[in-house]
C-alpha positions in Angstrom: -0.7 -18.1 -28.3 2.2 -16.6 -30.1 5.2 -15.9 -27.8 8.3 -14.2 -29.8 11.3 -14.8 -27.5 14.2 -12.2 -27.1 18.1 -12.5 -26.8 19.2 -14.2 -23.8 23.0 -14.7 -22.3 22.0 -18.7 -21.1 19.9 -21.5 -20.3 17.8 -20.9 -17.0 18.2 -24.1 -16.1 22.1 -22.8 -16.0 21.4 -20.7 -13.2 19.4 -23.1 -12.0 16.1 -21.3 -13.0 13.1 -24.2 -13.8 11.9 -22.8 -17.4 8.7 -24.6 -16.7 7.6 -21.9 -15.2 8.4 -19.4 -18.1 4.7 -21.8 -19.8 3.0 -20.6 -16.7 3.9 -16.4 -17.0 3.0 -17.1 -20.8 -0.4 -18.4 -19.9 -1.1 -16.1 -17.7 -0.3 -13.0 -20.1 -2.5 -14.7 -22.5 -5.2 -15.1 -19.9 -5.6 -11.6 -19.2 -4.9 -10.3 -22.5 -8.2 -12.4 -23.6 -9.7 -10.3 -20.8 -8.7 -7.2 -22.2 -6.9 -6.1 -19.2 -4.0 -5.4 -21.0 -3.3 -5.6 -25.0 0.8 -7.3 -25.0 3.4 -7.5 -23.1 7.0 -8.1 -22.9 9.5 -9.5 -20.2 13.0 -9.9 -19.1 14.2 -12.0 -16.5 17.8 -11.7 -15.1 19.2 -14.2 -12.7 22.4 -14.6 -11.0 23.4 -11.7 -13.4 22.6 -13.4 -16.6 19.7 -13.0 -18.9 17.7 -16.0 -18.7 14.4 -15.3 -20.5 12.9 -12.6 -22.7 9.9 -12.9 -24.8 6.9 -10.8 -25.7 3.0 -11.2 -26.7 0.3 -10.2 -27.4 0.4 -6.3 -29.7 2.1 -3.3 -28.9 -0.5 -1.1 -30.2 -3.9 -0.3 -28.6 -5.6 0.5 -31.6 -3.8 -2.1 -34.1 -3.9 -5.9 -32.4 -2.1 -6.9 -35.9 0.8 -5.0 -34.4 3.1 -7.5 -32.1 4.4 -6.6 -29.1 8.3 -7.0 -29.6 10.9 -7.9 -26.6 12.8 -4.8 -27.7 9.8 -2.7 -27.7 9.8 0.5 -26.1 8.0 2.2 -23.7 7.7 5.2 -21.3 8.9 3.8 -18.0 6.7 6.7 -16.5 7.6 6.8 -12.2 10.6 4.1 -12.4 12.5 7.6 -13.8 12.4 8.2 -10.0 14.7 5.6 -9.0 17.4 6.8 -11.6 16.8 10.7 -9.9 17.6 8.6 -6.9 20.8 7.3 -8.2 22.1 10.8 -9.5 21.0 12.2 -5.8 23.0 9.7 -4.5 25.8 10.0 -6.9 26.4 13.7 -5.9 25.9 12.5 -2.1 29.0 10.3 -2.9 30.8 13.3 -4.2 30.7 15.5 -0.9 28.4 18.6 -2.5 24.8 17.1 -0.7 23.8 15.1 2.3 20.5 13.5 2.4 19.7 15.9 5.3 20.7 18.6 3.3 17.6 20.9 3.8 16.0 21.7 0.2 16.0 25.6 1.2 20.1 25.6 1.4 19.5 24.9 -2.8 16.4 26.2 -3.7 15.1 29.6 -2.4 11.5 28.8 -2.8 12.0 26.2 0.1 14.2 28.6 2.4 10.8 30.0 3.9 8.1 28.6 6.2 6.3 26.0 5.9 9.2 24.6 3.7 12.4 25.1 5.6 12.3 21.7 7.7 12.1 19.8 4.4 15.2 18.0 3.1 16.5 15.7 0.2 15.3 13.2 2.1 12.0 13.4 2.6 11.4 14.5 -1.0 13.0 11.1 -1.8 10.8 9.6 0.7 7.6 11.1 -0.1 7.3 12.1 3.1 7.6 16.1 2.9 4.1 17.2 3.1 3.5 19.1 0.0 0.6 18.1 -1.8 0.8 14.7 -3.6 -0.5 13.3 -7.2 -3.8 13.7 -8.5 -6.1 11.2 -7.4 -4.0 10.0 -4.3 -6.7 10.7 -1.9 -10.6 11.2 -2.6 -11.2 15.1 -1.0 -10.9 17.8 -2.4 -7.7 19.2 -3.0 -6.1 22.5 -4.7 -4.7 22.1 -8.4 -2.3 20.0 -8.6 1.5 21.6 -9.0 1.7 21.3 -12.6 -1.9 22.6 -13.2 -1.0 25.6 -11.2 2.4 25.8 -13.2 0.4 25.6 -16.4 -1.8 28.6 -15.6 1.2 30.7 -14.8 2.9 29.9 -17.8 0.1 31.0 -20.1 0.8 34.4 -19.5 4.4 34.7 -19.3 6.2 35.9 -22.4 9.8 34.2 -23.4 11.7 37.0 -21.5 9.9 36.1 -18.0 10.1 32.7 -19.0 14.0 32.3 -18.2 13.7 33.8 -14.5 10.6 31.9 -13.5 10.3 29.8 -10.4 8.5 27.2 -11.2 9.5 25.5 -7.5 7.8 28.1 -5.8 4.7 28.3 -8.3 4.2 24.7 -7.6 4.0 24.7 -4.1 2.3 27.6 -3.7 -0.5 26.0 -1.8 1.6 24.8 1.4 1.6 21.6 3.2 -1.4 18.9 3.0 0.6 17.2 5.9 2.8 18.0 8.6 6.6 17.3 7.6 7.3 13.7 7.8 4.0 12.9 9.0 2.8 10.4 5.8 3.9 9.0 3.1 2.2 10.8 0.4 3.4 9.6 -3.8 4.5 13.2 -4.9 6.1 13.3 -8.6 6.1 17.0 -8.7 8.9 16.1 -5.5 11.0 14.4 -7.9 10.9 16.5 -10.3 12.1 19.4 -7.5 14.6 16.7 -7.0 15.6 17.1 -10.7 16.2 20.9 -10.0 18.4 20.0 -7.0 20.5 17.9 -9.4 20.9 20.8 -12.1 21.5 23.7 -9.5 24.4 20.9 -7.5 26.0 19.6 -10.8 25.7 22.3 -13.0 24.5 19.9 -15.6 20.8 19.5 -17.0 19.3 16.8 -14.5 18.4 15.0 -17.5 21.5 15.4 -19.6 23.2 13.8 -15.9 21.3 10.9 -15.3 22.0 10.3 -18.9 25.9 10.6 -19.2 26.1 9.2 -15.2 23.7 6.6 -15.0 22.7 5.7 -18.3 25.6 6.0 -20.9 27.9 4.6 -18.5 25.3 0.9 -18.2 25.7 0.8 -21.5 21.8 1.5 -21.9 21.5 2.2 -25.6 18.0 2.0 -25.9 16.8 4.2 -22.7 16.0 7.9 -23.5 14.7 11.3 -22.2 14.1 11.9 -26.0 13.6 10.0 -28.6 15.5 8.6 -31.1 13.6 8.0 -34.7 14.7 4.2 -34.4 13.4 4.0 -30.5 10.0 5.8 -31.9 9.7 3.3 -34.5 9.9 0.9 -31.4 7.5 2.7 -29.2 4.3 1.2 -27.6 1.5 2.9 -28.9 -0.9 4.0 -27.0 -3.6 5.7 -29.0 -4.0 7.7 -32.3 -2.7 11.2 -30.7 0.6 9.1 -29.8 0.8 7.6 -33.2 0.9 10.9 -35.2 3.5 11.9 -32.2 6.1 8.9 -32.9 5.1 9.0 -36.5 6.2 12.7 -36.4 9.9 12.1 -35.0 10.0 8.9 -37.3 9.6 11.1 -40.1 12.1 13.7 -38.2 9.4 16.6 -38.5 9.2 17.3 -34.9 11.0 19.4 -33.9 11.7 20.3 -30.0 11.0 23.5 -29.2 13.8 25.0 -27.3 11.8 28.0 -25.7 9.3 26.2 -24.6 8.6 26.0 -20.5 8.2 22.5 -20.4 11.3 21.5 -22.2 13.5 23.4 -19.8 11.6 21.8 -16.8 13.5 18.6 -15.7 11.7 15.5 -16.4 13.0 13.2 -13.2 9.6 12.0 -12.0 8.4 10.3 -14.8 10.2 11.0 -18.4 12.2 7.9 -19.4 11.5 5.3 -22.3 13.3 2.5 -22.1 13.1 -1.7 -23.1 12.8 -4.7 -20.4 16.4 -5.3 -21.3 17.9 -2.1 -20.5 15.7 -1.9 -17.5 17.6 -5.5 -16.1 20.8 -3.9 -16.9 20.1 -1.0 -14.5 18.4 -3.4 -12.0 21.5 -5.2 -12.2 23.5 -2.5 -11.3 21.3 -2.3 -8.1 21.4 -6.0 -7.2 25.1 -5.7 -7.4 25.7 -3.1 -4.9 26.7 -0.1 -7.9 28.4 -2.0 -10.0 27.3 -4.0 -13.6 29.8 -5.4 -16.5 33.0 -3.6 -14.8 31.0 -0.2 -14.5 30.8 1.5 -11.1 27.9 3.6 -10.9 27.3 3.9 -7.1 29.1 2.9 -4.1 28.0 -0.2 -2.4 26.8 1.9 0.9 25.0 3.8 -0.9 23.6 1.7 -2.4 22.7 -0.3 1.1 21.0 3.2 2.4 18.6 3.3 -0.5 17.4 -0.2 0.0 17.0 -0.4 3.4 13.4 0.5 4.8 13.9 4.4 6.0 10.1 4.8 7.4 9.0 3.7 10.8 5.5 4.1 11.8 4.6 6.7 8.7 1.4 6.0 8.0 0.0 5.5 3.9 -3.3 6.3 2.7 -2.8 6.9 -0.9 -5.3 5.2 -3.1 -7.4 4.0 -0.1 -4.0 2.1 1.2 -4.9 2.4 5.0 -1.5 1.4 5.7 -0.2 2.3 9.4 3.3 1.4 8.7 4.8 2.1 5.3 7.3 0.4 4.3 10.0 2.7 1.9 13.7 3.2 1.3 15.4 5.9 -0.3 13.4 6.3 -3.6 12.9 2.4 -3.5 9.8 0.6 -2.3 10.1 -1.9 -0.1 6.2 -3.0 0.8 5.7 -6.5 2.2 2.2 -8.3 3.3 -0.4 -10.5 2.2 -0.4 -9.9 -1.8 3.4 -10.3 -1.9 5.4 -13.4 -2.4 9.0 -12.6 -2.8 12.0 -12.4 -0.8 12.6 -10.0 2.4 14.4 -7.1 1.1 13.7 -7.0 -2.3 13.2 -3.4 -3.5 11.2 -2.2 -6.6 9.0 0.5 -7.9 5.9 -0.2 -9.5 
């Protein structure tokens, strides 16, 4: 077993953390990378505010085991983007321009007209608004999903209609699966609605705003919407298509393509890479109410509304769930029961 540790800021025995147990997490990555369940991983443990542990094993590479798995390595943080999109709503909640109740319709015309008009900021950050969810959430049939329908749309646009098309209303062109905060249904296209919200309010990019508000000011030099040759060189890879991808901004031949749809499209469901370190920085941030290493990114209530259980008798039954009550903040997940062993309270995503 070859574990390669990662900078730490003290002893977890000085935050009275028993590093005993650090043997047991390290046999238990072995264990199911043996199995093939997964081919490395990496960690980062913070306590009381101070990095404790880090360590990686196993490789970073699905298609080359000889490649280790680093504690810096990077990765696509896929959905936890959503709980930075949370911040930034919240951030311009703080600032006086949006309330949570805020319908989305008083922003974005495509939600100004039935079935939409009930729908706020909130239950988009709640998962609760009724438009149709991920693919693969529930087993019947169900339309395209949002970016499928987008895709189709966009095929036959030229660059001119490009700039003036509403993707928002594209998207949820096939209504409601569920009446208005009915059920908790996992939409990313609703964060990614969310990132429009956070462009049309702040005038920014959403993703050039969680990066100079959330990111930049954390001191998270290794988190990205785009990446860097140096975080590519980093990157988990996760099969030859990939490969020839990172290789490409390695070599700096890619080249983003400015007109393209997709590129202008904001990318707060699921768009960040980031490292386990960066990631305990921003968790951090959370623990401490908004604010990390003398930075003030959110304001202690705010921070209180997002972690606090929001749902009451909103039923789940994504991916088979069968849960009656659901248990979800603002953007955070708050689940307890049977499988889960940690403290009340504790919020997470994924």
């Amino acid at each position: 077993m070859n574990v390669i540790l990662g900078k730490t800021e003290c002893r977890p025995e000085d935050t009275g953390f028993d590093s005993s147990r650090l043997e047991v997490l390290h046999r238990h990555l072995q264990r199911i990378i043996d199995q093939k369940v997964i081919c490395g991983a990496s960690y980062c443990i913070s306590h009381k505010g101070k990095i404790i542990a880090s360590a990686s094993i196993g490789a970073k590479s699905k298609i080359d085991a000889a490649d280790p798995m680093q504690p810096d390595t990077v990765f696509k943080i896929a959905s936890i983007t959503k709980l930075f999109t949370t911040v930034a709503i919240m951030q311009l909640v703080e600032e006086g321009l949006i309330r949570l109740d805020t319908p989305v319709g008083e922003i974005l015309e495509a939600f100004s007209e039935e079935p939409f008009k009930r729908i706020t900021l909130w239950h988009l950050l709640t998962h609760t608004s009724g438009i149709y969810p991920d693919g693969g959430c529930f087993p019947e049939y169900l339309p395209k999903n949002a970016w499928q329908i987008i895709e189709e749309h966009v095929e036959h646009l030229s660059v001119e209609e490009m700039k003036t098309f509403d993707w928002v209303k594209v998207g949820i062109s096939p209504g409601l699966r569920r009446p208005i905060g009915s059920e908790w249904q996992y939409s990313s296209f609703g964060f990614a609605i969310l990132g429009e919200v956070i462009t049309k309010v702040s005038g920014q990019f959403a993703n050039d705003y969680i990066m100079e508000h959330i990111v930049k000011p954390l001191n998270m030099k290794e988190t990205a919407f785009i990446l860097t040759p140096e975080l590519a060189k980093r990157h988990v890879i996760y099969g030859e298509r990939n490969k020839e991808w990172l290789q490409s901004i390695i070599d700096g031949t890619f080249k983003i393509d400015e007109e393209n749809f997709w590129n202008r499209m904001p990318s707060t469901g699921g768009g960040l890479h980031s490292t386990v370190y960066d990631l305990a920085r921003f968790g951090n941030a959370m623990l401490y109410k908004g604010r990390f290493d003398g930075v003030r990114i959110l304001g202690r209530k705010s921070v209180e509304k997002i972690t606090t259980v929001q749902l009451h008798n909103v039923p789940d039954n994504c991916w088979g769930a069968n849960v009656p009550d659901r248990l979800f903040g603002v953007g955070f997940d708050m689940r307890q029961g049977p499988a889960y062993s940690y403290s009340e309270g504790t919020f997470m995503h994924e």
